[in-house]
Structure formats: C-alpha cells, structure tokens
N, C-alpha and C positions, 0 to 999 in steps of 0.2 A: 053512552058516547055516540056521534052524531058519526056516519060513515064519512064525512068531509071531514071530522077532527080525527078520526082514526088514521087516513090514510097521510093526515100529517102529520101525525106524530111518529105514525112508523117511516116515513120519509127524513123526520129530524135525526133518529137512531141511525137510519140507512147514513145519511151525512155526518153523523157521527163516528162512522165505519162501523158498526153490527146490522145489518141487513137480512132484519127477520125473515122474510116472505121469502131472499136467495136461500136461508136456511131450512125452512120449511121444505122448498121446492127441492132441494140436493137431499135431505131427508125422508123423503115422500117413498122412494123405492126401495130402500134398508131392505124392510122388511121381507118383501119379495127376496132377495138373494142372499141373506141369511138365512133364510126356514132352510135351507137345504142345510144347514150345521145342525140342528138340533136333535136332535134324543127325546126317545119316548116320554123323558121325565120332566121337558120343556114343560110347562103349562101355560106360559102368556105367549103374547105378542111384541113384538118390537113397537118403541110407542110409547107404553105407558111407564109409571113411575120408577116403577122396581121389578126386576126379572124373578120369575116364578120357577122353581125347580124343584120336583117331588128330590122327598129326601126319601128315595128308596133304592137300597143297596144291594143287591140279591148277590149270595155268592159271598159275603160280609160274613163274618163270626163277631168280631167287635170293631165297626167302622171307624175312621178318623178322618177330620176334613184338613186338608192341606192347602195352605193357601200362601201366594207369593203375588208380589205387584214389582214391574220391571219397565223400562223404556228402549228405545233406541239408541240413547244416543246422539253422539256428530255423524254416523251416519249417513243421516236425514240432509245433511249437506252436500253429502255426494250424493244421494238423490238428488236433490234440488238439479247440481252440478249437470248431471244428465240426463233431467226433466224427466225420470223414469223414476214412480213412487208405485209400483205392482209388486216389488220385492217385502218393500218395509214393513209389508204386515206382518206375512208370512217369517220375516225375521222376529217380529216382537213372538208371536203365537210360538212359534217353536223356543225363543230363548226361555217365554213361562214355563212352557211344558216341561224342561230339561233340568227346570230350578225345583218343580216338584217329582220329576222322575227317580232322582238323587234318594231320597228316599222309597224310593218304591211304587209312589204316587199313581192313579189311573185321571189324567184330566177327565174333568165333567161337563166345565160350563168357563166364560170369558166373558172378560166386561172391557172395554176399550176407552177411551178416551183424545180428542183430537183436540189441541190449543190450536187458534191460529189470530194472525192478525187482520187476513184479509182472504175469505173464504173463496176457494177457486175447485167448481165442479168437477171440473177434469180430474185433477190432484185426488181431490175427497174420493169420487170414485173409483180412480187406480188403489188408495189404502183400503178403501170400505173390500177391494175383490182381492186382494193380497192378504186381508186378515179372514175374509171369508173361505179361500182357499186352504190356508193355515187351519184356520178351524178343523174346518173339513178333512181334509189330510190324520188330524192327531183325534179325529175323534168327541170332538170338544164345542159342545155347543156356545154361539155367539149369543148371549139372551140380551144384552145390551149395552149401553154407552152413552156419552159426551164429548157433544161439538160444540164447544165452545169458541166465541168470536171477542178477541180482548186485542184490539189496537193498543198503544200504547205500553202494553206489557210483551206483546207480540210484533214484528215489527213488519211489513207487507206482507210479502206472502209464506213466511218462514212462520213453521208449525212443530208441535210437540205432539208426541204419540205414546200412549204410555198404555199398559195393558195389563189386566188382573184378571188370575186364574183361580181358580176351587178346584182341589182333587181328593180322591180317598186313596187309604190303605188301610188293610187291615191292620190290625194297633200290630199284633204278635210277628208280622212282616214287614214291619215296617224297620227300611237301613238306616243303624246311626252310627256304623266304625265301633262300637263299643266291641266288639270282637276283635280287632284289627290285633294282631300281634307280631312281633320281629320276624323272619322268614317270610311274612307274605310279601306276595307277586303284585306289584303295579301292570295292568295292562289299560295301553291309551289306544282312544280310537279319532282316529283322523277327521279335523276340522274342514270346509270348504275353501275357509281361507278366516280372515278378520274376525267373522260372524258380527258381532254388536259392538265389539268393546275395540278400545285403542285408537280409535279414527284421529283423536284429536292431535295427537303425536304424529300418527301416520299423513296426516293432512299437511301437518305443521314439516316434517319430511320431505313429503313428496313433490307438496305442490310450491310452498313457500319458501324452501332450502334448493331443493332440486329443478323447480320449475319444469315439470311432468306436467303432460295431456294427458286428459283420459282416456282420448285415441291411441295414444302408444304404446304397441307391442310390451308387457311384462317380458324381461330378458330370461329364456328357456322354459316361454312359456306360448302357446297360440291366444293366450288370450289377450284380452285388451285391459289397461288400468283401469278402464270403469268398471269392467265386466269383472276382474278380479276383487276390486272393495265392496261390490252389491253382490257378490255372489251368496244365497242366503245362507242362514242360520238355520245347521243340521238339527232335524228332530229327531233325538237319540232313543229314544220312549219306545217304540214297537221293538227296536232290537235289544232293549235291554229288558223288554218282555219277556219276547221270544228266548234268550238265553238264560233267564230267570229260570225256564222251566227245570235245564238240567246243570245249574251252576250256582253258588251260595255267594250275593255278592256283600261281602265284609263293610264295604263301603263305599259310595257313589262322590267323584266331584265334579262339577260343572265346571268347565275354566272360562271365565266370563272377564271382568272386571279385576287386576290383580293377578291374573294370571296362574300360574304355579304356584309361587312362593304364598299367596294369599289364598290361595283357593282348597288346595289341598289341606293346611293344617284345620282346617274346620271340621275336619271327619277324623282326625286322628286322637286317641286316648294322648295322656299328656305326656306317656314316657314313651314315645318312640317316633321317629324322623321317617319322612319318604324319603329317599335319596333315588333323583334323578337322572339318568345314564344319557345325558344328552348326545344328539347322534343315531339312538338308536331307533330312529322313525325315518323316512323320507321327507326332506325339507320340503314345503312347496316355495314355488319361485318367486310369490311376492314377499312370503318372510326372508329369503334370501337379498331381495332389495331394501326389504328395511335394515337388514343386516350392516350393509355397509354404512352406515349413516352417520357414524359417529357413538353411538349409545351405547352404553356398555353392554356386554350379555346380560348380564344379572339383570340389570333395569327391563331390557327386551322380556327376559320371561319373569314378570311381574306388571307387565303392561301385555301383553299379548298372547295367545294360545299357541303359536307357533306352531301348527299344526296338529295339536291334538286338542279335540272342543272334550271330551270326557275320558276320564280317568277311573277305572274300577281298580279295588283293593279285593284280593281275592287267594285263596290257597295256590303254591304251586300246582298241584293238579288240575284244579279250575282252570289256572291259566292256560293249563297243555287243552281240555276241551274246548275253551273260548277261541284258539288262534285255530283249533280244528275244523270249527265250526263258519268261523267270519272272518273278516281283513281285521285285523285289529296287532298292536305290537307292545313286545313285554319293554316296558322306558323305567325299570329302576323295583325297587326293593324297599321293603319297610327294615329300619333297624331301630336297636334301643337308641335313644334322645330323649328331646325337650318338645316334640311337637313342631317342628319345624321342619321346613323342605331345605336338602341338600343339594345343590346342582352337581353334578361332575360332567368338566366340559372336556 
C-alpha cells in the first residue's frame, strides 16, 4: 500500500471515530509506567500479543491459580462527574484483589481493559496511573490490556473499564466456609465508603431525587460528595495476610454487588444462617444520607456495604485476637438455618 493511500484510509477510520495513530500515540508510554508493577516472574513486555508469566510458585506445596474478572461500575459517572479518573483504577485493582483474597488468594498478575467511544489522553492516562498504582500497592503485576475505540456502542467520551486478575493458594489453604459452624463469630472490617457497587441507586438518590452537588458538604462529615463516592476501594489482602498468620479464617465475604444478604450466603454450608446485629459498627455519614431516602433497610443492605467492605467467619477466640490486633468489629453470629443472612435491626 502506497503511503498516500495509507494515510487515507487511516484518516477515513479517524472520521469514522477510531483514530489509530491518537491510539498508538497514548499507548506508546504504558510500558514505561507499568514495569514498575511487575515481579520477577514477568517475562514479556507490554505490546505484544499475550502476557508472559513464569508459573513459578516457591513456598507452594500444591498450587492453585484463582481467577476473577470484575468492573467498576456507575461509578465511572461520578468520575466523569468530577473530571477526576486517578481513583478508578485503583478501585477496579483493589475490588479484583478482594474477590480473590476471600479464599486466600496471593495476586500475581492483571489484565485491564478500556471501552471508549472517543479516546481522550488525559482521561487514559489518569486510569492507566490509578491502575498502575493499584497494581503496585497489592503487589500484582500489570502484564497487559485492551483500549478499545467503539463509537456507536460507546457514546463520546463515556468508557468501560473492566479488570482481570490470576492468584494462587495453596489447594490445602485455601478458604471455602466448609468449616463454618453455629457459634462462629462474624467479624466486619470497615469500608471507605460505596467502594464499586450501588452508584446507580445512589446517583438515582442523590442527584436526581435530591438534587446534591458534589461540592456539598456530606452532613457530619468534612468531606465533600464527590470526595465521599470516589473515595476508593479498600485492599483488604495485606491485612488479612498479616492476621492469617495467628488466626484460622472459616470464611471470607467480599461485600460488593448484593451486599449482605447476597454476599454472605455464598460461604456458608447449607444448614446455618449469619445473623446480622445491625448497629453494631460505626455508620459513615454518606450511608446515613442514603438512609433517609425512602428505601427500606432490607433493600439498603442488599444493595450497599454499609460500611463494612469484608466480613470474616471465624471462632469466638479468633475473634478476641483479631479485634486485639486491628480496628475491625464483631456484627453478628452464625446460627443453625437455611443458608441465609438474617438482619436484626
């Protein structure tokens, strides 16, 4: 092909709306601020087809790889909302990690993904340094991804972000609640606020019922509503390492999507109930705003974390060294049941 027809036909795409050479160009530097995520067991480069990762375990007696793929979310709207996308990586990065932590998980490696409909350097580069920092943080090498430019299914400058992680455990440690029995201890540990899930309600709330800025003061709180719905998504993974060592945990739930009532019975054997002592944690002040809205409680905690992003099943003793050890608070009891969570409000 003649360099005259080449540079027309990538101008026809360009007017098409996918604008190879702007993708090229916002792509070009990846590489450079990822390598600082990577682990010894990297072996490629950002670039080519498929990420290269020695499968070497040391420390393993019988490895298992664990894998989860997750998104953001509405979110990403509040982003938009306050032209600030440095958070949203670091939320997807940390919500992977927490989905494989649950069992025990150690993250390895991340593969990313950006849909958009109309690529904007700025934007790319605040996600590209919020998921690199995310990486980095949990330990987790970024080996690669997909920016994809799809007008028409994408609509300006509004993007999807979506993220996949690989972890190991070893098979004999790895947590599935099969232990979990009546008398065990629920201990929840404090969310920063939304984390990933709920936006679309909470949007539907705040901004279209109630008609909130995002400049305005959260009531009993310094911060501000944008600063409370971006505030990110806790990586729960190093502390539930760190407590691993001197505490046996029965079972892990991530409260993401679903909340309580959803989240919790996927770790519990079939004959016994969490039952949750609501009240017993510190409320933060934006679930107190969403509180008054109309919603009933039930539906709130099955749409929200309400301030607690992870929940461990664990012996009363466990629980006396875990609250010894870190902030974290006892919200309720396992008893005989059907596999379901009980609220007590």
């Amino acid at each position: 092909m003649s360099q005259a027809k080449s540079k027309r036909t990538s101008k026809a795409y360009a007017a098409a709306g996918v604008d190879i050479d702007l993708g090229n160009k916002v792509k070009s530097g990846i590489g450079a601020r990822t390598a600082s995520t990577h682990r010894p067991e990297v072996l490629s480069k950002i670039g080519g087809f498929g990420g290269l990762f020695r499968a070497s375990f040391k420390g393993y007696k019988d490895p298992v790889l664990v894998s989860s793929i997750d998104g953001v979310g509405t979110k990403l709207k509040v982003a938009a909302m306050m032209g600030r996308h440095d958070t949203i990586g670091i939320d997807l990065v940390n919500h992977c990690v927490n989905d494989i932590a649950v069992v025990g998980a150690e993250p390895l490696f991340f593969l990313d993904y950006v849909g958009t409909g109309k690529l904007d350097p700025k934007v790319f580069g605040q996600i590209l340094a919020g998921l690199t920092k995310g990486c980095k943080e949990a330990g987790c090498a970024l080996i690669g991804g997909e920016t994809a430019q799809m007008p028409g299914i994408y609509h300006g400058e509004d993007y999807d972000l979506v993220g996949s992680i690989i972890g190991v455990v070893d098979r004999a440690k790895a947590i599935d609640g099969s232990t979990i029995r009546p008398g065990d201890i629920l201990v929840g540990f404090s969310s920063s606020g939304l984390h990933t899930n709920g936006f679309s309600l909470a949007r539907q709330i705040l901004f279209a019922e109630q008609r909130r800025s995002l400049d305005q003061q959260v009531p009993g709180s310094r911060q501000t509503l944008g600063a409370a719905l971006l505030a990110p998504h806790v990586n729960y993974q190093p502390l539930l390492k760190k407590l691993a060592a001197r505490v046996t945990f029965k079972g892990l739930s991530h409260i993401t999507g679903g909340g309580f009532v959803d989240n919790i019975p996927r770790i519990l054997p079939k004959n016994v109930d969490a039952v949750i002592e609501v009240g017993t944690w510190p409320q933060l002040p934006i679930f107190e705003l969403l509180q008054n809205c109309g919603v009933s409680r039930e539906e709130l905690y099955q749409v929200f974390n309400m301030g607690i992003g992870m929940v461990a099943v664990v012996s009363p003793k466990d629980a006396s060294k875990i609250l010894s050890q870190t902030k974290a608070y006892v919200i309720g009891r396992i008893e005989p049941g059907k596999r379901k969570v009980q609220l007590k409000f």
